[in-house]
C-alpha positions as a Markdown table, in Angstrom:
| # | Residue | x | y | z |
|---|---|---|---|---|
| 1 | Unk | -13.9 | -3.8 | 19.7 |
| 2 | Unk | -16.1 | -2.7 | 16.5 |
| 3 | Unk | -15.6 | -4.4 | 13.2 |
| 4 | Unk | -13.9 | -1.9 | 11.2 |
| 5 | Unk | -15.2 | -3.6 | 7.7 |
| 6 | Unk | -18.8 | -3.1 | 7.0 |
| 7 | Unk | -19.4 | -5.6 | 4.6 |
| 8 | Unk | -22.1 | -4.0 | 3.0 |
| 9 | Unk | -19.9 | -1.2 | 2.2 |
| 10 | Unk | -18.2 | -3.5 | -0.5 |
| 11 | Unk | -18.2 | -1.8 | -4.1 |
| 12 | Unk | -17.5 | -2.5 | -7.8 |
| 13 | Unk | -15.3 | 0.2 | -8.5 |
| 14 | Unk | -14.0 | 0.6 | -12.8 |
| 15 | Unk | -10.5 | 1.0 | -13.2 |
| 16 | Unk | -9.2 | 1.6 | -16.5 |
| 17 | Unk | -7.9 | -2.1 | -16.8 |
| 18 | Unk | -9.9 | -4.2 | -14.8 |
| 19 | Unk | -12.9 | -4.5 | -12.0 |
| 20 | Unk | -11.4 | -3.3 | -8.4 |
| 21 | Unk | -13.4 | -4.1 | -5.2 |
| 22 | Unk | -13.0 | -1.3 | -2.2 |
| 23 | Unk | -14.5 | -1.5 | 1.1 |
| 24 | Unk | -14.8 | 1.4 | 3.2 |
| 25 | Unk | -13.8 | 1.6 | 6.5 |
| 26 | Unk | -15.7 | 2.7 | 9.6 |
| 27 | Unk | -13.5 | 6.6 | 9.6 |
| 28 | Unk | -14.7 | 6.4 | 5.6 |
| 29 | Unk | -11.3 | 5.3 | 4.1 |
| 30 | Unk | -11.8 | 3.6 | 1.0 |
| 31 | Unk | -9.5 | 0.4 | 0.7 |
| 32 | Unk | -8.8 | -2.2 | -2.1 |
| 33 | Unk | -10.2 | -5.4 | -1.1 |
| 34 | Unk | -7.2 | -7.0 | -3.2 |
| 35 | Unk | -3.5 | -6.0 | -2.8 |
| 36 | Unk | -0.2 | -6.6 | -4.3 |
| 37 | Unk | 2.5 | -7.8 | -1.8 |
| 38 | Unk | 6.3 | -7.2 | -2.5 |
| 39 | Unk | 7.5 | -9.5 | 0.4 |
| 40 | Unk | 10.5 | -11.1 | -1.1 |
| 41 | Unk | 11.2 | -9.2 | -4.3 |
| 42 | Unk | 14.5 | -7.7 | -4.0 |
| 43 | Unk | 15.1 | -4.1 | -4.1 |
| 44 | Unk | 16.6 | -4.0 | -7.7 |
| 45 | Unk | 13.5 | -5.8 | -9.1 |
| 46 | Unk | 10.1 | -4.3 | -7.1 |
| 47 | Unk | 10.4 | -1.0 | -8.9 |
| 48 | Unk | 9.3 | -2.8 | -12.2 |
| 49 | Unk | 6.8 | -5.4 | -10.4 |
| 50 | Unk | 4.9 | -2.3 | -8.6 |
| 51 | Unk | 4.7 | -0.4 | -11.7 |
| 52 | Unk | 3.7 | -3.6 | -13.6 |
| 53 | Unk | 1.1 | -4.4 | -11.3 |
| 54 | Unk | -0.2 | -0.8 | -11.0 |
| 55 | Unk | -0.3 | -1.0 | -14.8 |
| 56 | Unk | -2.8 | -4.2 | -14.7 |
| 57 | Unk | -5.0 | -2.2 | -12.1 |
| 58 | Unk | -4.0 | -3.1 | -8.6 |
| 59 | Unk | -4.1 | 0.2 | -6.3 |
| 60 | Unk | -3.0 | -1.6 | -3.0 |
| 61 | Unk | 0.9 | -1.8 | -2.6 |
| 62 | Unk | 1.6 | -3.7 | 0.8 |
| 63 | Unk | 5.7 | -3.4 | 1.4 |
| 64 | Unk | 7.5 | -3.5 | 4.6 |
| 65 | Unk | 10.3 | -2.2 | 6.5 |
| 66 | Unk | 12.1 | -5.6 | 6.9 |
| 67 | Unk | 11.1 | -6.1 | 2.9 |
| 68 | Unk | 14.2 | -3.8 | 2.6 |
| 69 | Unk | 12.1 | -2.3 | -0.4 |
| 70 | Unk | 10.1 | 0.1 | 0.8 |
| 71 | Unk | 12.4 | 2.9 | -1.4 |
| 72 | Unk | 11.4 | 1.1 | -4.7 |
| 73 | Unk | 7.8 | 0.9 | -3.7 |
| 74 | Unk | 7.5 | 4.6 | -3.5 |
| 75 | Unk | 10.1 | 5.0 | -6.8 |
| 76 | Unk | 7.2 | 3.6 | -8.3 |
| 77 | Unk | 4.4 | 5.2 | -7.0 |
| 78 | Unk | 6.1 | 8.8 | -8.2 |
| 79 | Unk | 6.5 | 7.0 | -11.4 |
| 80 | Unk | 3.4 | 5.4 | -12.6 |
| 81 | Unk | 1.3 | 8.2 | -13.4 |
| 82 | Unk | -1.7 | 7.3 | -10.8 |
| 83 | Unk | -2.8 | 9.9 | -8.7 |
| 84 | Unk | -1.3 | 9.2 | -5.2 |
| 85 | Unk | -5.0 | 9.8 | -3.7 |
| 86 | Unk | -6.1 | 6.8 | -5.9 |
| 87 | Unk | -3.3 | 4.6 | -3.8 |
| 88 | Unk | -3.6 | 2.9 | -0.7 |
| 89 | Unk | -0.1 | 1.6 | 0.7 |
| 90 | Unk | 0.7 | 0.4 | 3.6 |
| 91 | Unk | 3.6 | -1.1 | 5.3 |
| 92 | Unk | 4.9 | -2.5 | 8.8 |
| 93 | Unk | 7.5 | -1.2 | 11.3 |
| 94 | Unk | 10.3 | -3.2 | 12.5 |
| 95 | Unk | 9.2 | -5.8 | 15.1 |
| 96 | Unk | 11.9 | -3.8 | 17.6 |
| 97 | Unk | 9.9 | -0.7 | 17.2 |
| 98 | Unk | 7.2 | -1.8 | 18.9 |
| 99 | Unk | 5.5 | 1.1 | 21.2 |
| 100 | Unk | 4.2 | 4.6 | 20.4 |
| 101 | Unk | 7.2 | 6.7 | 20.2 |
| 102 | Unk | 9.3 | 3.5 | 18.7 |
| 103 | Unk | 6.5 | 3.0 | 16.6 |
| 104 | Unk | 6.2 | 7.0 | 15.2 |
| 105 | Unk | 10.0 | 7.8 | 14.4 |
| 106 | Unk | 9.7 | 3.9 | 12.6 |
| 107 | Unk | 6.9 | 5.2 | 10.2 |
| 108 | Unk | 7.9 | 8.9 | 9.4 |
| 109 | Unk | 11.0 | 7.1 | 8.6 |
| 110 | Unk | 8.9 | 4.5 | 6.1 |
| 111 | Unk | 7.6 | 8.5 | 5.1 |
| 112 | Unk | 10.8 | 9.5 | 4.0 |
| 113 | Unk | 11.9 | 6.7 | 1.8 |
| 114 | Unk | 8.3 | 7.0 | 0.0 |
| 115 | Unk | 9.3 | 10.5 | -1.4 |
């Protein structure tokens, strides 16, 4: 299996608040090397803490299904004013949907609460 970092790859890239390190992927993806997690923040508070933490520079939101957040997450990525091509967000599917077809209707339903 191929390393899908290529640690030469890793960049200084300006933000308007602070320094952000991305490292491109072997299909040329460009990812933040640092990430803000909302595992644990309730639903009623992660709206604020993703828009606070996209406001201090941070362009990697990490959420999850079981997070119960996911909604919030994408509330604030409509609201902060960031172009959504300048986000990289990812999330997990419910351990139960495990398996391709599981594992498609789980994500294009983590899709739907994003918009």
């Amino acid at each position: 299996m191929a390393d899908i970092f290529d640690m030469k790859e890793i960049k200084m890239i300006k933000t308007e608040e602070q320094d952000m390190e991305y490292i491109t992927l072997n299909n040329g993806v460009r990812m933040p090397v640092l990430g803000y997690g909302v595992y644990q923040v309730s639903n009623e508070e992660c709206e604020r803490c993703v828009l606070d933490a996209i406001g201090e520079g941070y362009r990697s939101i990490d959420t999850a299904q079981a997070y119960g957040n996911e909604e919030a997450v994408g509330n604030a990525v409509r609201k902060c004013g960031v172009p959504r091509e300048e986000l990289f967000l990812t999330t997990k599917v419910w351990i139960s949907n495990g398996g391709y077809e599981k594992a498609k209707i789980s994500l294009k339903e983590s899709l739907q609460m994003g918009k």
